[in-house]
Rosetta silent file (secondary structure, phi, psi, omega in degrees, C-alpha in Angstrom):
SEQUENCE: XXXXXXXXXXXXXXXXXXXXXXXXXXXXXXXXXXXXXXXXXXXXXXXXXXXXXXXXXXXXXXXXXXXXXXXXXXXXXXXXXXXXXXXXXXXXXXXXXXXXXXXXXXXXXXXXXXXXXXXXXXXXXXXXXXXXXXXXXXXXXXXXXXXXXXXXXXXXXXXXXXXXXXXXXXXXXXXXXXXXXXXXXXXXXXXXXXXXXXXXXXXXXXXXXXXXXXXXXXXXXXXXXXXXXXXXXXXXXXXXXXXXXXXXXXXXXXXXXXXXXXXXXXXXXXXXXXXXXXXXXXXXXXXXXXXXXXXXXXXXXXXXXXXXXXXXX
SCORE:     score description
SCORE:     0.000 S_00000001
   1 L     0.000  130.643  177.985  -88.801  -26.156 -257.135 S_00000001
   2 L   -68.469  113.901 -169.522  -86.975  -28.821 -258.518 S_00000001
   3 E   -94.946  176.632  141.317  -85.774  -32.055 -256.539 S_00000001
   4 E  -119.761  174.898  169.144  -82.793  -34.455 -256.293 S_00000001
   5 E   -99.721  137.463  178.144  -81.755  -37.537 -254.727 S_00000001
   6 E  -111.434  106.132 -179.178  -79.484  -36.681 -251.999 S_00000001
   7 H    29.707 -151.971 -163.013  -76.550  -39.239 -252.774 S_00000001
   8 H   -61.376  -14.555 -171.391  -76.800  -42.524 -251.119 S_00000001
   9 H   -69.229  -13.580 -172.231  -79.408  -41.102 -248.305 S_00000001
  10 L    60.716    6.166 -167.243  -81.936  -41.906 -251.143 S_00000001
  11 E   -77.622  141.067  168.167  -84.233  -38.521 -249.457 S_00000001
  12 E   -82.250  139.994 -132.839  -85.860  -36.556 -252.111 S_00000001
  13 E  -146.908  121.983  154.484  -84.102  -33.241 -251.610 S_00000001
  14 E   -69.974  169.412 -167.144  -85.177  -29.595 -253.335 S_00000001
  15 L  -102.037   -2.176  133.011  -82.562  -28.165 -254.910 S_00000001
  16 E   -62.003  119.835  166.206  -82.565  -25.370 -252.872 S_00000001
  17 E  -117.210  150.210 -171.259  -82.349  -25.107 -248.931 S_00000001
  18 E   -69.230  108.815  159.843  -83.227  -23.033 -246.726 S_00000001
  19 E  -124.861  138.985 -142.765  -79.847  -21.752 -244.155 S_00000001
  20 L  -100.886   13.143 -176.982  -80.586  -21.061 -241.276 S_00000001
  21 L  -136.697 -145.501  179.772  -76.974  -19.263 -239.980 S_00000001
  22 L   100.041 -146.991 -163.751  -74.634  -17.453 -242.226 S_00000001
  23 L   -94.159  -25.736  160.808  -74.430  -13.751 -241.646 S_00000001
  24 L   -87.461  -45.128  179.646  -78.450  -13.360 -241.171 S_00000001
  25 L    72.133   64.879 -159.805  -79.516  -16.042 -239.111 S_00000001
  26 L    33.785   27.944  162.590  -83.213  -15.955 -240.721 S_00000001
  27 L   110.002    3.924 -169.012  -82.721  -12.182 -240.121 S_00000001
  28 H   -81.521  -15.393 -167.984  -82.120  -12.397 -236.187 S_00000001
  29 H   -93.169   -8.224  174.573  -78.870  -11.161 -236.419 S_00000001
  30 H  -116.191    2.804  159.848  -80.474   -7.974 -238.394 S_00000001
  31 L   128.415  -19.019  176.974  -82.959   -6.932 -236.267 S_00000001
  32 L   -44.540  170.673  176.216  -85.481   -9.638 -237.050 S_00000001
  33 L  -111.500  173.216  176.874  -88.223  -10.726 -234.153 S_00000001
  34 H   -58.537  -39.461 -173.486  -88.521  -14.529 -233.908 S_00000001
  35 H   -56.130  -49.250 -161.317  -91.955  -14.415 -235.405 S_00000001
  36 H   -85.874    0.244  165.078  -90.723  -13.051 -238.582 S_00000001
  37 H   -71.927  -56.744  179.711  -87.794  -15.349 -238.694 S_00000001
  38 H   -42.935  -32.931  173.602  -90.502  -18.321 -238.076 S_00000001
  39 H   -93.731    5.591  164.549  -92.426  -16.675 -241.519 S_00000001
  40 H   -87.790  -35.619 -156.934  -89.196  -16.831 -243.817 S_00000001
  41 H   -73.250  -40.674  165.466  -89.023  -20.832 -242.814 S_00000001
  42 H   -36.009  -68.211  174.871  -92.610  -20.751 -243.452 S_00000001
  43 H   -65.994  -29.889  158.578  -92.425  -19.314 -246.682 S_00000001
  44 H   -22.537  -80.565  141.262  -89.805  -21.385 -247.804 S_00000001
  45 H   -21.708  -41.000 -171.047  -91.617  -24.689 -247.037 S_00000001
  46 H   -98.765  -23.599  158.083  -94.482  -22.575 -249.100 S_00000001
  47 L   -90.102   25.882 -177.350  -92.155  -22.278 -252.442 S_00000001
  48 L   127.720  -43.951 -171.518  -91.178  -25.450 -252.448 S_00000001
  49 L   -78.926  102.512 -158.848  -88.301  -25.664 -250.597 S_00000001
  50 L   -85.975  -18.448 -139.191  -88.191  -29.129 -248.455 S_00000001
  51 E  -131.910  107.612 -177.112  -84.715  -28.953 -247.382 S_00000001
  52 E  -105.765  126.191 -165.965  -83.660  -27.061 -243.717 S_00000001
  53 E  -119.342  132.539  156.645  -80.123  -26.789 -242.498 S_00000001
  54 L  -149.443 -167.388 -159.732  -79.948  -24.970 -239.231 S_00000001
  55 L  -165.309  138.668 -179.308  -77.049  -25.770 -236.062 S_00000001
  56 H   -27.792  -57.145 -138.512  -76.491  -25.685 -232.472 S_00000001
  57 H  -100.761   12.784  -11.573  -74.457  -22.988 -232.613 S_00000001
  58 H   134.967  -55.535 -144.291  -76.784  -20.694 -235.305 S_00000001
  59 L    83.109   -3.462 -161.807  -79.374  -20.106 -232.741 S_00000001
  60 L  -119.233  -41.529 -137.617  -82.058  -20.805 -235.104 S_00000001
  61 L   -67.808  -25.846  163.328  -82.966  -24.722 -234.053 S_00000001
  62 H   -49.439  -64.036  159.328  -85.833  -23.075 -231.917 S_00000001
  63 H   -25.514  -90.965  170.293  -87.080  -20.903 -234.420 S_00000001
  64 H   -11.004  -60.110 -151.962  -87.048  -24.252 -237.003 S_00000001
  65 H   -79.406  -34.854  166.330  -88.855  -26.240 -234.469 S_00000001
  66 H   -44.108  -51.739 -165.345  -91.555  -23.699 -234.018 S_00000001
  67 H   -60.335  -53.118  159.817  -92.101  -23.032 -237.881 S_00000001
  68 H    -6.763  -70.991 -170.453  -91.676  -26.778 -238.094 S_00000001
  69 H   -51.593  -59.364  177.041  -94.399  -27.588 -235.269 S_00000001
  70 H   -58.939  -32.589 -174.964  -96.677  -25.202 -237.367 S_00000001
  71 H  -123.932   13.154 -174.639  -96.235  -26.117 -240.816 S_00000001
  72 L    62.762  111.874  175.753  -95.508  -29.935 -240.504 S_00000001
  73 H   -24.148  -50.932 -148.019  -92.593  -31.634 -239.367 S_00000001
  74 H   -95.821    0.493  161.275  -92.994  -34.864 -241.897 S_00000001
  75 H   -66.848  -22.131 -140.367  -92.863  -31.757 -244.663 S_00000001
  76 L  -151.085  158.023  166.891  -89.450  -31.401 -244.490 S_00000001
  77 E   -56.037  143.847  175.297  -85.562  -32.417 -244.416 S_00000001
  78 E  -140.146  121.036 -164.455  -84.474  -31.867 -241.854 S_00000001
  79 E  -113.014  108.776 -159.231  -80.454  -30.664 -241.099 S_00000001
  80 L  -116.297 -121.664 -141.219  -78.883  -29.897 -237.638 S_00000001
  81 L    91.832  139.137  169.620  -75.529  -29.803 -236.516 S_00000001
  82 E  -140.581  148.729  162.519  -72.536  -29.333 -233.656 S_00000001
  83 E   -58.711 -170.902  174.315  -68.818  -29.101 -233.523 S_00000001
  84 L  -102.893  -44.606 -177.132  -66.192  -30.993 -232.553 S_00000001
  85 E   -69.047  134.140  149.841  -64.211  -28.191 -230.560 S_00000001
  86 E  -105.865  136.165  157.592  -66.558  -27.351 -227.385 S_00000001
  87 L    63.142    1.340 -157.914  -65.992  -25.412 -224.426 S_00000001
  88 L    46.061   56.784  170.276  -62.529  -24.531 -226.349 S_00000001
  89 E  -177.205  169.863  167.924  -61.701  -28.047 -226.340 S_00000001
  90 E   -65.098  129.904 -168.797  -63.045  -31.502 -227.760 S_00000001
  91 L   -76.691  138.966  178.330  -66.177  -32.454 -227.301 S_00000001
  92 L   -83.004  178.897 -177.093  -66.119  -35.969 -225.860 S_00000001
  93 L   -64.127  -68.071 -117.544  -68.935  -38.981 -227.307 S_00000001
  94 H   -79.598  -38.976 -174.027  -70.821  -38.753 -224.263 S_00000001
  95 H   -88.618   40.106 -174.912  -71.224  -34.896 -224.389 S_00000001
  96 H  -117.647  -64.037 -172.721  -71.888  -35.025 -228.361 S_00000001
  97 H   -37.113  -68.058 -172.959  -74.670  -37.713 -227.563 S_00000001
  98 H   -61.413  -14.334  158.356  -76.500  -34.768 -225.271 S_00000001
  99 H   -70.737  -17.360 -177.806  -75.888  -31.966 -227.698 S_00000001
 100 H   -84.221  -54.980  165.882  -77.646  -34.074 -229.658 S_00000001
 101 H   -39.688  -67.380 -133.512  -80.598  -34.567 -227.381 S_00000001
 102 H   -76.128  -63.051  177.805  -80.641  -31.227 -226.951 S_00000001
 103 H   -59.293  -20.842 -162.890  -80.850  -29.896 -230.398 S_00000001
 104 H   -94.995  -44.382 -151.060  -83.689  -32.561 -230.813 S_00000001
 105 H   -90.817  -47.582 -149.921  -85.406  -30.600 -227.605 S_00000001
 106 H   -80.056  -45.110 -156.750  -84.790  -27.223 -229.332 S_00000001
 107 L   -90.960   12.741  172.432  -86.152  -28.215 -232.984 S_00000001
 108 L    50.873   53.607  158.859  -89.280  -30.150 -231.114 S_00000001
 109 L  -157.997  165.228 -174.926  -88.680  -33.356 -232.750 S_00000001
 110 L   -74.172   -6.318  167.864  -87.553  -37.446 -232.429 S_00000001
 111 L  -175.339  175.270 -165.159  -85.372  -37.012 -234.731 S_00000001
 112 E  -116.478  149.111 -170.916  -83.212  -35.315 -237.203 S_00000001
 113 E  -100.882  -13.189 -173.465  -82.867  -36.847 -241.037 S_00000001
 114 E  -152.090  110.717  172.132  -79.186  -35.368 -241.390 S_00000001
 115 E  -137.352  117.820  174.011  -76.859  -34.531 -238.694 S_00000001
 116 E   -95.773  172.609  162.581  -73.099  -33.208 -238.785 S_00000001
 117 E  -106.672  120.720 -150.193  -70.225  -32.399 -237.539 S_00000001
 118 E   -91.260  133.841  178.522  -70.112  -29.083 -238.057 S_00000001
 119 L    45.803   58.404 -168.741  -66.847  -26.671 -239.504 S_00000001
 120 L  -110.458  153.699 -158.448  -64.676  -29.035 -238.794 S_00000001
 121 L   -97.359  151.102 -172.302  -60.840  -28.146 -239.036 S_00000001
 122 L   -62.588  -32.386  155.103  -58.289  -30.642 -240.846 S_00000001
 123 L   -18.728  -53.102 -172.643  -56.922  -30.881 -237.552 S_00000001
 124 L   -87.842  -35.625 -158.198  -59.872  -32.572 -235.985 S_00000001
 125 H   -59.884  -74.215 -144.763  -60.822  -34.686 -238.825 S_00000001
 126 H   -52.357  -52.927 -168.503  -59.164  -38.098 -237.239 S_00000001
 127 H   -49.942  -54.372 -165.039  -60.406  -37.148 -233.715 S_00000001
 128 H   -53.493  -40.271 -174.767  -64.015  -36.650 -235.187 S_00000001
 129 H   -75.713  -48.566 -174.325  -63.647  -39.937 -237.612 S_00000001
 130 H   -96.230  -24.265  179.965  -62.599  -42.122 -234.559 S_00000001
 131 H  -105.212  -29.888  177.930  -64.000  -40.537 -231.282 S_00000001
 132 H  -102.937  -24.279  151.506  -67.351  -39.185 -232.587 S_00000001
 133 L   -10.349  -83.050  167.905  -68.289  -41.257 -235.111 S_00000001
 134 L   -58.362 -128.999 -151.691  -69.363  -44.351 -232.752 S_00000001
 135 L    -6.559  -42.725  166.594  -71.336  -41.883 -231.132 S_00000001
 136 H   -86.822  -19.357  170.711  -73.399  -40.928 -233.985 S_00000001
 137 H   -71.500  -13.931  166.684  -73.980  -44.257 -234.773 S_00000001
 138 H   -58.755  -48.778 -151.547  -75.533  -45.079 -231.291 S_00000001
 139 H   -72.522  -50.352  154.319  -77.552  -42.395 -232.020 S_00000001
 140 L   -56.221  -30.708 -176.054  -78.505  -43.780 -235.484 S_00000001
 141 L   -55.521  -58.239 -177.850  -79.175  -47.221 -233.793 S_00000001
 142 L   -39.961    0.197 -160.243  -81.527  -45.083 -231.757 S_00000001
 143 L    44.612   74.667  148.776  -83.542  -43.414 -234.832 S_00000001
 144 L  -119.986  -12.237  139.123  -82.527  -40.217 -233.410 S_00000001
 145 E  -121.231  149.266 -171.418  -80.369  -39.341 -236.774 S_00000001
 146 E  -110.589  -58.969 -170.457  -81.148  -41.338 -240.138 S_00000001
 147 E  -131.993  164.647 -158.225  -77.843  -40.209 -241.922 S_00000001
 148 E  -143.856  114.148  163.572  -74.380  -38.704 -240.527 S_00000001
 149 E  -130.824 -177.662  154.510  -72.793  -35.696 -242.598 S_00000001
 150 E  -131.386  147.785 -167.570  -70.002  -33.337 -242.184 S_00000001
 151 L  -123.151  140.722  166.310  -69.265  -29.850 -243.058 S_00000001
 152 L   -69.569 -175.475  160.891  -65.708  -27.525 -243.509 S_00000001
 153 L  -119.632   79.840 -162.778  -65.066  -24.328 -242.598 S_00000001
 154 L   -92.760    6.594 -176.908  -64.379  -23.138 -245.599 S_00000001
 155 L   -91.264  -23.896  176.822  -64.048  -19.308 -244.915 S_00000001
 156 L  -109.576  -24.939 -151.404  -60.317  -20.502 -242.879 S_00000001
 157 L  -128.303   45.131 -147.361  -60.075  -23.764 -245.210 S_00000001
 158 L   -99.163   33.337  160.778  -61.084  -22.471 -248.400 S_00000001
 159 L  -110.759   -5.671 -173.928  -58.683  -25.211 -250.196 S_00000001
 160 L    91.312   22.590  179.460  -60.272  -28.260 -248.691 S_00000001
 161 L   -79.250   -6.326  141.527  -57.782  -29.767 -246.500 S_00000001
 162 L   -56.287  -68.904 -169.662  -60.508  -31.048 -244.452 S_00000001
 163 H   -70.713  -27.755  164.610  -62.944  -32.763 -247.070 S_00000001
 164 H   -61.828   -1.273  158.230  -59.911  -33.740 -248.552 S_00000001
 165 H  -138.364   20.793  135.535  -59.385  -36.596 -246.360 S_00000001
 166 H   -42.304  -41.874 -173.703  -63.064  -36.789 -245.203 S_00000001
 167 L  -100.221   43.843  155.248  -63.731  -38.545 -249.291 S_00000001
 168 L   -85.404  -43.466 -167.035  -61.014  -40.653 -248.140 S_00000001
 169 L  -115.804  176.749 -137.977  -63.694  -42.633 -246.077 S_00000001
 170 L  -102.710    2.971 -141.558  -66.440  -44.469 -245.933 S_00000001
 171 L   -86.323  -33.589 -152.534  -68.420  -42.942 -242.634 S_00000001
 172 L  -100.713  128.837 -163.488  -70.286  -39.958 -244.215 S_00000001
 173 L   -73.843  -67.742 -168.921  -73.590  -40.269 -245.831 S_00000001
 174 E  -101.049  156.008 -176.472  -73.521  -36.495 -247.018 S_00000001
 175 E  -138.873  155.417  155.117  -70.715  -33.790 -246.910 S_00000001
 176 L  -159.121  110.011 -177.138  -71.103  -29.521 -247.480 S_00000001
 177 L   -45.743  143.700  159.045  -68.793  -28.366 -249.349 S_00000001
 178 E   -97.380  125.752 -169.574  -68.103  -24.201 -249.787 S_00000001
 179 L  -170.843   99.440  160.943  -67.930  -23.667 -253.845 S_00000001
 180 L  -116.029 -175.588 -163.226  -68.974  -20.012 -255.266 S_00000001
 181 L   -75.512   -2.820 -174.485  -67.832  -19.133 -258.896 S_00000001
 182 L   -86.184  -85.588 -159.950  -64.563  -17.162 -256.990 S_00000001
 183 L  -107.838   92.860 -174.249  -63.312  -20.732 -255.872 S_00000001
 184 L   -90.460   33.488 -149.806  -64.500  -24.013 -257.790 S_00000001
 185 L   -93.164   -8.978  167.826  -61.574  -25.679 -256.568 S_00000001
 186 H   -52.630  -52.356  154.030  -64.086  -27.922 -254.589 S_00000001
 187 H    29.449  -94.426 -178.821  -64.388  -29.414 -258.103 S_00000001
 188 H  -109.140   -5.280  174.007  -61.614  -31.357 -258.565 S_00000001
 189 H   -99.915  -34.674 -155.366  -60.777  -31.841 -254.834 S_00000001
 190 L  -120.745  -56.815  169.146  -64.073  -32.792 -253.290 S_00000001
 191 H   -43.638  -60.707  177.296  -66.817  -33.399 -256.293 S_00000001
 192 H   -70.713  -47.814 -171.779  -65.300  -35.931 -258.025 S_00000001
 193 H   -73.702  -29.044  159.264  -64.940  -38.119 -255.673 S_00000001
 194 H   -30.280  -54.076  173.164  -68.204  -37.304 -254.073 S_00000001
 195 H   -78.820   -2.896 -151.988  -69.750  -38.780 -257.065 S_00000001
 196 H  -114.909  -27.002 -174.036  -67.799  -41.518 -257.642 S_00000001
 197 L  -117.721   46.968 -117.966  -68.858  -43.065 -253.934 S_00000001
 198 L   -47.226   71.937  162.928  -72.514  -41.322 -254.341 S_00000001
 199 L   -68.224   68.933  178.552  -72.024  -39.101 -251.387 S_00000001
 200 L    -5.234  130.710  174.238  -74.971  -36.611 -250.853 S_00000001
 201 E  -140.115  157.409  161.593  -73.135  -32.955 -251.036 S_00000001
 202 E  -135.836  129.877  159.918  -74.599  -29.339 -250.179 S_00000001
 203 E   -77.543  101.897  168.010  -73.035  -26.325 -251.336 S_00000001
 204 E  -101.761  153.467 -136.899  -72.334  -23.461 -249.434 S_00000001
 205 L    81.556   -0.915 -139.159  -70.990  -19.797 -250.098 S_00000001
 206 L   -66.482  -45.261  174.455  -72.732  -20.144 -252.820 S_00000001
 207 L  -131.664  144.960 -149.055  -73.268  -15.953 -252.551 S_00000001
 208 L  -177.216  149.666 -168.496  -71.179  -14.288 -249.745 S_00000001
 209 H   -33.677  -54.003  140.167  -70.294  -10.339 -249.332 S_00000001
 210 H    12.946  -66.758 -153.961  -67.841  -10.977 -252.413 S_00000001
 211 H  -114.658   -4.903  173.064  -70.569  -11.726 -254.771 S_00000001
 212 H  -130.983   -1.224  170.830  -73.060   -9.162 -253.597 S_00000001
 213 L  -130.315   79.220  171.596  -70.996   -6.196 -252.952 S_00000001
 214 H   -15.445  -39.640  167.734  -68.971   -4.524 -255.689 S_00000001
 215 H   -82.228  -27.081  157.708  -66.273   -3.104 -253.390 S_00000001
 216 H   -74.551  -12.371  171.815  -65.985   -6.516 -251.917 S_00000001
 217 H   -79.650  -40.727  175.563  -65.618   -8.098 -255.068 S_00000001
 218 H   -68.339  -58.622  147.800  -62.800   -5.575 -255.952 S_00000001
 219 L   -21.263  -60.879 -173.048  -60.902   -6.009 -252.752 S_00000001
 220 H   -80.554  -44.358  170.483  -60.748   -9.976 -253.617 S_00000001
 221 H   -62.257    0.975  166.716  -59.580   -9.564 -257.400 S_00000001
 222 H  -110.742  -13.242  171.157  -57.299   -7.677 -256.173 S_00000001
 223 H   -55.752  -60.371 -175.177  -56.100   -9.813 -253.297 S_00000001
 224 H   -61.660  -40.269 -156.054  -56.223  -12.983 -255.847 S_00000001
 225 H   -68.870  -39.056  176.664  -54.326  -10.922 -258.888 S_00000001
 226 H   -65.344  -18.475 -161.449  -51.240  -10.540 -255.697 S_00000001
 227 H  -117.139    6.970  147.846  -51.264  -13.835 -254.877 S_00000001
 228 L    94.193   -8.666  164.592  -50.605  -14.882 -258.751 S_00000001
 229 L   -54.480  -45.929  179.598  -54.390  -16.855 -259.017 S_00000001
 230 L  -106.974  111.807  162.434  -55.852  -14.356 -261.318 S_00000001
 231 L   -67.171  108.058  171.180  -54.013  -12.941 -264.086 S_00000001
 232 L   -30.671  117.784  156.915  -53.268   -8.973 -264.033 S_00000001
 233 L   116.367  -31.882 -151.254  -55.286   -7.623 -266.950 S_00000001
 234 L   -72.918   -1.469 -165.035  -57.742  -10.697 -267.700 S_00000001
 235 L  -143.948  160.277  154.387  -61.154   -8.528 -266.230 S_00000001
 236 L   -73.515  108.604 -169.329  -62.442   -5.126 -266.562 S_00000001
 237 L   -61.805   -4.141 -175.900  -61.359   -3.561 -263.252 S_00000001
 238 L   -98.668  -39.829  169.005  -64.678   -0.928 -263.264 S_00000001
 239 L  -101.003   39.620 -155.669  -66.872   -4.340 -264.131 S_00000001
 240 L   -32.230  -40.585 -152.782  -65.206   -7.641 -263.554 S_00000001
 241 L  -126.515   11.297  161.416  -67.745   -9.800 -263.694 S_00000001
 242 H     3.135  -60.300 -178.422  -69.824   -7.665 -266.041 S_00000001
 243 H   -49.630  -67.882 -171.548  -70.018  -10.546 -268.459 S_00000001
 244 H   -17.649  -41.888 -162.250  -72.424  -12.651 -266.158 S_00000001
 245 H   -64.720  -61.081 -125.321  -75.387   -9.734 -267.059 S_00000001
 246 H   -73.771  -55.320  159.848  -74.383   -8.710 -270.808 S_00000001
 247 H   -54.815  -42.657 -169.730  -73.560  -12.890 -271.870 S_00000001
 248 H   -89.814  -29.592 -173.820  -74.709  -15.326 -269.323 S_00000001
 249 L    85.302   23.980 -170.141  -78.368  -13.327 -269.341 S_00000001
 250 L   -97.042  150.765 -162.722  -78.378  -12.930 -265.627 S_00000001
 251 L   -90.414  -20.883 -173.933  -80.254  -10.004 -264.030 S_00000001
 252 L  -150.299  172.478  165.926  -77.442   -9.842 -261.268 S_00000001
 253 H   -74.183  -61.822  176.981  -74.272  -11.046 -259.949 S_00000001
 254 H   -36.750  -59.611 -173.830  -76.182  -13.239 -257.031 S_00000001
 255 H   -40.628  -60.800  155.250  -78.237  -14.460 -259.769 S_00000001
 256 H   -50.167  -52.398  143.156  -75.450  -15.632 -261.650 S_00000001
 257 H  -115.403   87.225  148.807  -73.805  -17.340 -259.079 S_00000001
 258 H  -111.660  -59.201  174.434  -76.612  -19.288 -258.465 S_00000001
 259 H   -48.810  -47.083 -172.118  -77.217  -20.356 -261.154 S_00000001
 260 L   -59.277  -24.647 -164.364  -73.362  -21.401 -261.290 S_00000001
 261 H   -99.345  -32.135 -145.866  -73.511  -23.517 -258.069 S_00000001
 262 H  -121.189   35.530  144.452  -76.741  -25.006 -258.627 S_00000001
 263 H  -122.065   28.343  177.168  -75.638  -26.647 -262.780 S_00000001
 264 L   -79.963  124.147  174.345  -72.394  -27.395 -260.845 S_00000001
 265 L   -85.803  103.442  141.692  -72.627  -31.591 -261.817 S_00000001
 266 L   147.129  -17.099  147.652  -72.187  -33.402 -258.089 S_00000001
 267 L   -40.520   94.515 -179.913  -73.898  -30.264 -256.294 S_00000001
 268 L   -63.334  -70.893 -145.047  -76.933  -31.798 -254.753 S_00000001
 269 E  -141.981  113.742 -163.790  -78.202  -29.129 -252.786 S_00000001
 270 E   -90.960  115.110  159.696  -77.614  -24.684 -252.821 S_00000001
 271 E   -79.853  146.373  177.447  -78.213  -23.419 -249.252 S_00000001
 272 E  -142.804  121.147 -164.812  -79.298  -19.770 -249.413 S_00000001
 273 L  -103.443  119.938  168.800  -79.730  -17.864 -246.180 S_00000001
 274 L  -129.217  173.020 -178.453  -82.084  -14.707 -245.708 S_00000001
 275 L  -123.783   13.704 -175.805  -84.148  -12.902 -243.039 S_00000001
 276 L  -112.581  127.825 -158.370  -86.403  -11.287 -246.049 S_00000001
 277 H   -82.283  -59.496  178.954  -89.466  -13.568 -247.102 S_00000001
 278 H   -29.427  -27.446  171.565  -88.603  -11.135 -250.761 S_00000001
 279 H   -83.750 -108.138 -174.495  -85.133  -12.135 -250.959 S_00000001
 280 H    -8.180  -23.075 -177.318  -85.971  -15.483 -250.863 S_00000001
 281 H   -86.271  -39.523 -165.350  -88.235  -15.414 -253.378 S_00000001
 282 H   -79.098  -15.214  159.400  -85.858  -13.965 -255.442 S_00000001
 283 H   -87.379    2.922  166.996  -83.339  -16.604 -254.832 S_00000001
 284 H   -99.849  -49.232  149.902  -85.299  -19.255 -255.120 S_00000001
 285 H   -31.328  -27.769 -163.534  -86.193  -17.745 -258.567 S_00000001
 286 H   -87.616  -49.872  176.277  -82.373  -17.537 -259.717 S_00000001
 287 H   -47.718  -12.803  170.148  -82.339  -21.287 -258.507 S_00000001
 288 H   -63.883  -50.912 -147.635  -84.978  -21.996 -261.138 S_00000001
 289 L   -80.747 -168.337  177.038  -83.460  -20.416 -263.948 S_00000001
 290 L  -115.876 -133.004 -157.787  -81.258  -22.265 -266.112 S_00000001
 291 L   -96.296  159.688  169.696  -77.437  -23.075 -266.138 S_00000001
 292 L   -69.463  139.366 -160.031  -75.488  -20.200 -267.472 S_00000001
 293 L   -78.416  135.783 -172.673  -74.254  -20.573 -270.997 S_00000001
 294 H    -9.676  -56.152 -175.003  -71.112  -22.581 -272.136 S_00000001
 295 H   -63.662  -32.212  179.468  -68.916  -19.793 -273.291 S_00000001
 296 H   -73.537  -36.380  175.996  -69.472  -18.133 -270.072 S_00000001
 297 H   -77.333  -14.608 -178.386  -68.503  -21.186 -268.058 S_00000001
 298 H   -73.376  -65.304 -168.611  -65.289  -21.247 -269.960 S_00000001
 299 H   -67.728  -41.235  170.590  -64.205  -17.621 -269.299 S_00000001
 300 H   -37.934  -48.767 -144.931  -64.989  -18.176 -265.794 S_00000001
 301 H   -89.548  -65.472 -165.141  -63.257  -21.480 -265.219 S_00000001
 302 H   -39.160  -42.018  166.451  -59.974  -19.233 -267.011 S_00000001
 303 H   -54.691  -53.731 -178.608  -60.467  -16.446 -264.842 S_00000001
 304 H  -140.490   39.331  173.959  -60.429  -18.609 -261.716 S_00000001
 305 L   -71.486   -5.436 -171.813  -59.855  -22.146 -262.290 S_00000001
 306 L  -107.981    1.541 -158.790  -56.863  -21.546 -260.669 S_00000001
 307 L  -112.387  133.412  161.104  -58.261  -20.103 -256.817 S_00000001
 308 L  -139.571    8.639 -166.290  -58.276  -22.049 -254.040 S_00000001
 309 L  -115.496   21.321  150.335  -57.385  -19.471 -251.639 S_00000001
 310 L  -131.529  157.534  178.655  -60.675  -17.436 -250.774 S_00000001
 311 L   -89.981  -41.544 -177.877  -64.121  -17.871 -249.871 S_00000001
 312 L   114.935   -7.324  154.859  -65.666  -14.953 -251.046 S_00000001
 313 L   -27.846    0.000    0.000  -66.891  -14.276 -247.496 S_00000001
């Protein structure tokens, strides 16, 4: 597996990670038992893969800290999270400090190497920047987080109106971004400046129902072609994204965007979430391969260089 420097945190980062929520929730949300959720994070951690995002509200941070406990702690990245909204209201510093503690109880360790504020709405961003901030920073004094990120909600925010005044400032060591090949719009919104103040980013969405289900794929080209994003006519409507296999040399549609997120230039780090230790392999394979070929990145960025207004979800 292949590493990076994650931005300014200087941590050596695969370029894959392991996510731990999403729609499986290492498979608990499909039927998995704990044990065999505890053997995907194993195998993970056994191809390679250094870098674990899981979140208060996920459900997983137990799981993690067993598999963790088992396969060594000082192996691995380690990525946690909580919101700002609580309770259906804000969480204040004092009760953010103890969610923090908490999560730290859950994954059975002193500390966390990356901790956000998780799905946070453009609403929120000032409260979060000014009231929670100073909180995490306590927390850093404490070595109980090493770096402070934040994450969107990009399935209701899928233009960035969050992160877009998040790379205003100066607080956050890492950000993660949602950017599949249906919406790059992260790009030019989010990317560039990410690199320009060397801001650690992870990419999420990367593959989403969208991108793995032909009638869900169909449903959003036809959604974007109403809302004037896609231009009527520009795809085969029986194949859309055909091209990826017969040009790009991709075995699949997942495969493909995978690939696309993970040659994306200021994409640090592709989370990919399963409950199958086989699925995993095979996405950590696609993450391998190499970027998809020029002409193909072209015809893409025409097709939807213009969407900012789905996730792919």
């Amino acid at each position: 597996m292949d590493v990076t420097t994650l931005g300014r945190t200087g941590l050596q980062v695969s370029r894959m990670g392991l996510g731990c929520g999403g729609h499986s929730r290492l498979g608990l949300s499909n039927g998995n038992t704990e044990a065999e959720a505890e053997r995907v994070v194993r195998e993970a951690l056994s191809l390679g893969v250094n870098f674990i995002d899981t979140a208060e509200a996920y459900g997983t941070e137990e799981v993690v800290g067993r598999a963790l406990a088992a396969a060594g702690r000082d192996r691995t990245i380690l990525s946690t999270k909580a919101g700002v909204r609580w309770k259906d209201r804000r969480t204040t510093r004092a009760e953010l400090k103890e969610r923090v503690e908490a999560s730290l109880a859950r994954l059975q360790t002193g500390y966390v190497d990356l901790f956000h504020l998780h799905g946070v709405a453009a609403d929120d961003y000032s409260y979060a920047r000014e009231e929670l901030v100073p909180a995490l920073r306590e927390l850093q004094e404490a070595g109980k987080v090493r770096f402070l990120g934040i994450t969107e909600a990009f399935a209701s925010d899928p233009s960035h109106r969050m992160l877009s005044q998040a790379v205003q400032d100066d607080c956050w060591d890492v950000m993660m971004v949602g950017f599949n090949l249906l919406n790059p719009s992260a790009r030019e919104r989010v990317l560039a400046r990410t690199q320009e103040q060397n801001v650690g980013t992870l990419c999420m969405f990367a593959v989403r129902r969208a991108l793995s289900r032909p009638e869900a794929l169909k449903a959003a080209l036809q959604d974007l072609v109403a809302k004037g994003q896609v231009p009527a006519g520009s795809f085969d409507a029986d194949d859309p994204l055909g091209f990826l296999m017969t040009e790009g040399g991709a075995e699949s549609l997942p495969e493909a965007a995978y690939r696309f997120c993970r040659w994306e230039p200021g994409i640090d780090v592709v989370l990919s979430g399963t409950g199958r230790v086989e699925h995993l392999k095979e996405n950590a394979a696609s993450l391998n391969r190499p970027a998809l070929p020029p002409a193909v990145l072209e015809r893409l960025n025409r097709l939807f260089g213009q969407v900012d207004s789905v996730s792919g979800n």
